[in-house]
ZALOMAR-81396 format. One record per residue (C-alpha): x, y, z. Coordinates in nm, 3 decimals, padded with zeros to 5 digits. Layout:
BEGIN
+---------+---------+---------+
!       X !       Y !       Z !
+---------+---------+---------+
!       X !       Y !       Z !
...
+---------+---------+---------+
# end
This chain:
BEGIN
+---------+---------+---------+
!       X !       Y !       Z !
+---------+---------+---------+
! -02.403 !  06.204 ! -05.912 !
! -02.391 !  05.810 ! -05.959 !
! -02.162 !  05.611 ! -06.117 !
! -02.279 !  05.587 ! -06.442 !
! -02.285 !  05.952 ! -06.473 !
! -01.941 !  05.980 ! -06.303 !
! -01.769 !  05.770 ! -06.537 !
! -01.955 !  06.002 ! -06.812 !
! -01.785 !  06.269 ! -06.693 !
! -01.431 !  06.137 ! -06.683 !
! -01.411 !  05.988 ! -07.018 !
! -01.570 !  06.331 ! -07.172 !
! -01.262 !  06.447 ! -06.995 !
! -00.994 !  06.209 ! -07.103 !
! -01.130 !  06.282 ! -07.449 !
! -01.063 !  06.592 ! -07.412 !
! -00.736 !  06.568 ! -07.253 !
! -00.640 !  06.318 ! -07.531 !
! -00.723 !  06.596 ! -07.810 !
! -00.531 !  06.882 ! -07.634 !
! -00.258 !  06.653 ! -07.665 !
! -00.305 !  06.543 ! -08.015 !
! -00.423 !  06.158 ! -07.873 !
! -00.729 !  05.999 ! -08.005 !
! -00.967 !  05.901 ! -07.687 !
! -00.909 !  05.545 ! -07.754 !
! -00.601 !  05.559 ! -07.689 !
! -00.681 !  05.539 ! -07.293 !
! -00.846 !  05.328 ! -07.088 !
! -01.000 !  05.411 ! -06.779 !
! -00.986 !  05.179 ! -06.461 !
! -01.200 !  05.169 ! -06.174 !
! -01.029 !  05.108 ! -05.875 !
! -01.281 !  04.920 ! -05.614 !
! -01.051 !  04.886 ! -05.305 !
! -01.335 !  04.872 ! -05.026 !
! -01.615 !  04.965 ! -05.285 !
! -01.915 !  04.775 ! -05.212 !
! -01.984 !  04.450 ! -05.481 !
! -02.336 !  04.679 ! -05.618 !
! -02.105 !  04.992 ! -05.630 !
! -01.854 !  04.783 ! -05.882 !
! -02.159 !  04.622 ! -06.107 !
! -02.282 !  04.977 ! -06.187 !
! -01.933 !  05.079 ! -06.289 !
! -01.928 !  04.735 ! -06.487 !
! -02.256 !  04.810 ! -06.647 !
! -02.148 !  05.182 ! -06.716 !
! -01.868 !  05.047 ! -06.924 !
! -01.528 !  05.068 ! -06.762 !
! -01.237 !  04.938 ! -06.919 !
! -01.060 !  04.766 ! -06.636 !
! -01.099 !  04.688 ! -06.271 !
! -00.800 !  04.788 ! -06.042 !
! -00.751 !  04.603 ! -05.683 !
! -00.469 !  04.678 ! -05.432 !
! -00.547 !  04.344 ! -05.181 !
! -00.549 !  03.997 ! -05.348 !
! -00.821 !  03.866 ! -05.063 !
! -01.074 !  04.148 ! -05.157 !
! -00.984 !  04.056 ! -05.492 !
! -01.076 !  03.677 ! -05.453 !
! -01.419 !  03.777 ! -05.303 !
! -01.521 !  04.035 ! -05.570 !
! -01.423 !  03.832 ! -05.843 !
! -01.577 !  03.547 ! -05.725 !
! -01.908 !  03.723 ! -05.713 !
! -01.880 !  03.940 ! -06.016 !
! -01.682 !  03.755 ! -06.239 !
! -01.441 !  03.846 ! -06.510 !
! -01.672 !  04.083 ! -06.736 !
! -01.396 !  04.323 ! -06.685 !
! -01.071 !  04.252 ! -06.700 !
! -00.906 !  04.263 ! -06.328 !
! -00.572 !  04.434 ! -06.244 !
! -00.315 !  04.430 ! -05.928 !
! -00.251 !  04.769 ! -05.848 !
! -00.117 !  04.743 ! -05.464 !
!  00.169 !  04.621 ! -05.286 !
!  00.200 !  04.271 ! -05.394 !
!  00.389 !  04.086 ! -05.075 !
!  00.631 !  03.781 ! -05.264 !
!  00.415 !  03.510 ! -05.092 !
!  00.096 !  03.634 ! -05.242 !
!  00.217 !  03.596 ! -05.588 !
!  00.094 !  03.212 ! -05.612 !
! -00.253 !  03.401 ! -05.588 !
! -00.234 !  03.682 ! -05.808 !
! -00.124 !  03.525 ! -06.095 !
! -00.429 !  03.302 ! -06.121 !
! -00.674 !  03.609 ! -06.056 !
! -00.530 !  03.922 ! -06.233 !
! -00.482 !  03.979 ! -06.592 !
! -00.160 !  04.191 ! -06.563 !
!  00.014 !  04.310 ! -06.225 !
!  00.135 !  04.729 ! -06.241 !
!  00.320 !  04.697 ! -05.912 !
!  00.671 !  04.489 ! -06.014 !
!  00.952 !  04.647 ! -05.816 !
!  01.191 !  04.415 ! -05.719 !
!  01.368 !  04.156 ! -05.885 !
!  01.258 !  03.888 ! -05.603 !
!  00.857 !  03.947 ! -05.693 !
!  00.943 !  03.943 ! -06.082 !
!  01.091 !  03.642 ! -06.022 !
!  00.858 !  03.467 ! -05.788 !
!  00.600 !  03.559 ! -06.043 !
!  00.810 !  03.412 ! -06.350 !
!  00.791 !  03.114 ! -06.118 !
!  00.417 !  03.089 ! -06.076 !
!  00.350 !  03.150 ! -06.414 !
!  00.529 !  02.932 ! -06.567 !
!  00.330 !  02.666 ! -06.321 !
!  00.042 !  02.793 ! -06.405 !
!  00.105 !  02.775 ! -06.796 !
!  00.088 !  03.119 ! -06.903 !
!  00.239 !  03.434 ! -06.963 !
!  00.175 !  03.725 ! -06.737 !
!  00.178 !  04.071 ! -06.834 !
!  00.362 !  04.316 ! -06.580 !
!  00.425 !  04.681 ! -06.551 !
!  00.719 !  04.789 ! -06.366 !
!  00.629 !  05.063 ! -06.085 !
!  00.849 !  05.366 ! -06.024 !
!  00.886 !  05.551 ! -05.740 !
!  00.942 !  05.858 ! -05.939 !
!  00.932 !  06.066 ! -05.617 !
!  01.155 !  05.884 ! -05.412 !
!  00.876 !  05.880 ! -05.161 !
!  00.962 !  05.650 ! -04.848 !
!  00.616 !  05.613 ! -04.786 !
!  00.542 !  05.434 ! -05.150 !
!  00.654 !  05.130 ! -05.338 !
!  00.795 !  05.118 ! -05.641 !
!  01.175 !  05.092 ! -05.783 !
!  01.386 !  05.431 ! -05.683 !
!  01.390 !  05.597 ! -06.049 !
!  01.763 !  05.553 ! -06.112 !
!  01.781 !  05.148 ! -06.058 !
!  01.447 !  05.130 ! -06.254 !
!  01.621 !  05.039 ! -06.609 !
!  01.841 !  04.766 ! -06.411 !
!  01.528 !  04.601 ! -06.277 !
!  01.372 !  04.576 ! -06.648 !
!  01.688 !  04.465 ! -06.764 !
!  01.690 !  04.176 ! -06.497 !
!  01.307 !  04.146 ! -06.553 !
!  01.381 !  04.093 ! -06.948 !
!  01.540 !  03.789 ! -06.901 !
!  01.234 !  03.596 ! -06.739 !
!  01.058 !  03.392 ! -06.979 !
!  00.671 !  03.384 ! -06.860 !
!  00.648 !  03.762 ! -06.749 !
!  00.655 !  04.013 ! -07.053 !
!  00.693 !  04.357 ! -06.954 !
!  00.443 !  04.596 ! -07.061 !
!  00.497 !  04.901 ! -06.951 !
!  00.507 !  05.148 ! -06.618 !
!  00.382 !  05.220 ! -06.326 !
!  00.347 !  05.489 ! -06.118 !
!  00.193 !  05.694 ! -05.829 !
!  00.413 !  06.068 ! -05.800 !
!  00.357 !  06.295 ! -05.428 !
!  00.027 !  06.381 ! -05.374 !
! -00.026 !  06.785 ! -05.469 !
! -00.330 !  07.014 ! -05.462 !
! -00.254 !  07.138 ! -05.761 !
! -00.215 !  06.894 ! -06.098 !
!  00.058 !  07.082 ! -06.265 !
!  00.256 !  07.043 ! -05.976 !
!  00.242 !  06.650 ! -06.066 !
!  00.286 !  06.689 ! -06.435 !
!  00.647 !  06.689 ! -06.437 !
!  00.662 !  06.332 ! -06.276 !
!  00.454 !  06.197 ! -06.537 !
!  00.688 !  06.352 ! -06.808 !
!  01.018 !  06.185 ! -06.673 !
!  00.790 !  05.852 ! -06.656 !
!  00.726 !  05.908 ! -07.020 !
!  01.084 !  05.984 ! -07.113 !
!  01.201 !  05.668 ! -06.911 !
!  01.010 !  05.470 ! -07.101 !
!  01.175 !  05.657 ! -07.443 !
!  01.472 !  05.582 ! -07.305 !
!  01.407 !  05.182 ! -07.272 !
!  01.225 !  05.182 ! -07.598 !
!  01.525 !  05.306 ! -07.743 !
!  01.779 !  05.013 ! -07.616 !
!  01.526 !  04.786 ! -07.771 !
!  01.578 !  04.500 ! -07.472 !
!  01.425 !  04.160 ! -07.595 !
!  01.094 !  04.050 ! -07.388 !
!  01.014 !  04.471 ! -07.341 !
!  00.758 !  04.646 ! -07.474 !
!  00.665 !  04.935 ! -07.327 !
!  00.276 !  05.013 ! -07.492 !
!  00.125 !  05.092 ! -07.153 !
!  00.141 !  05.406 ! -06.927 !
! -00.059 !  05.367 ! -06.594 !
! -00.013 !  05.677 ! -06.426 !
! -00.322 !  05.970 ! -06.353 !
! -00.579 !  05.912 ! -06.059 !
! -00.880 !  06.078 ! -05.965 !
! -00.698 !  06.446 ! -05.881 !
! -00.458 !  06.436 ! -06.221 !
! -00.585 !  06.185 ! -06.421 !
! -00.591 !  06.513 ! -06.741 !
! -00.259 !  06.619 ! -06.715 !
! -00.171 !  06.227 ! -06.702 !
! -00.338 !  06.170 ! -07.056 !
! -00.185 !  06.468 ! -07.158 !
!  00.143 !  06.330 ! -07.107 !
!  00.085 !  05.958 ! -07.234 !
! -00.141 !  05.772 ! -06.994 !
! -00.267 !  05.473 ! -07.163 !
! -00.471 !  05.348 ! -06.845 !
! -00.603 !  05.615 ! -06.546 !
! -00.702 !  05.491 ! -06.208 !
! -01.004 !  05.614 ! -06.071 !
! -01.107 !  05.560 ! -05.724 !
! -01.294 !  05.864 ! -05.572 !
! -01.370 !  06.052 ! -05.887 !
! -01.604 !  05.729 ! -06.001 !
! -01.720 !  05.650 ! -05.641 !
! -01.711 !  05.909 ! -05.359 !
! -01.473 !  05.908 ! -05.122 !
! -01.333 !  05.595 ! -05.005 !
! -01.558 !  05.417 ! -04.706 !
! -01.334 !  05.247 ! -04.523 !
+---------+---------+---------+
# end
């Protein structure tokens, strides 16, 4: 199938995801992530109506927005290194990657340069994967805590990417305790935090995600084939 009709499916599938779960469809929007996608690949997912864009590398970034524009919004997903936060916060409209208090506040900094306020989503490594980024789940309320108290960021919500497993109900549970951490935040009512976003689910889980509160899915694969490079 193409794109367009790849991105049909999904969202019939989200909607139905969203009303097993008592969710209206709306509730969730659905990201195409373009890491090494080719620029004609990403303008039929633009023309087919995706929400957002997602990018992990801030130079591929640069190069597709520069030649697609900002139709869509664009989103850091990736690894974001301290020194490229000068860059990001001039190309992306909110960053889901935020786990370490040196980035939040190298970020606050280049913000507050740049004259605005930057929306950020704290990741969690809700696996305690070595292999991933993301805060270790039991410092993650510190690091919003810390985050709170920096002027130009306002947190948003959280991030994360649980162990890979064949089978999606395997992965359900780590999307549950990301939902319940952010009941738990909501609940101490911190100043500058407020938790409306969910960005968890990709192309293997992205149902059992919405069924447990996803407000944004990243798709990858299921929108365009497997990855090229």
């Amino acid at each position: 199938m193409g794109v367009a009709e790849n991105i049909l499916k999904i969202r019939e599938k989200i909607a139905a995801a969203a009303r097993r779960a008592g969710r209206h469809p709306g509730e969730i929007r659905l990201m195409a992530v373009t890491k090494t996608v080719p620029d004609d690949r990403v303008r039929e997912a633009i023309s087919a109506g995706v929400d957002l864009l997602g990018e992990n590398y801030v130079q591929e970034a640069r190069g597709k927005i520069e030649k697609l524009g900002r139709v869509v919004p664009w989103h850091f997903t990736g690894h974001l290194q301290t020194n490229k936060a000068k860059y990001a916060v001039c190309l992306f409209e909110m960053i889901h990657s935020v786990d370490r208090i040196e980035l939040a506040s190298e970020l606050n900094r280049r913000a507050e340069a740049a004259g605005r306020v930057l929306p950020v989503l704290i990741e969690v490594n809700i696996g305690g994967e070595e292999s991933k980024s993301g805060v270790a789940f039991p410092a993650a309320k510190e690091l919003i805590r810390q985050a709170a108290k920096l002027s130009s960021l306002r947190i948003k919500g959280l991030m994360t990417m649980p162990p890979w497993q064949a089978d999606p109900e395997e992965v359900r549970p780590y999307f549950i305790a990301l939902r319940r951490l952010k009941e738990e935040v909501t609940e101490e009512n911190i100043g500058n935090v407020r938790l409306e976003e969910l960005s968890m689910g990709m192309s293997g889980d992205f149902e059992a995600a919405v069924e447990e509160g996803a407000t944004i899915v990243r798709i990858g694969r299921g929108i365009f084939g497997e990855r090229q490079g």
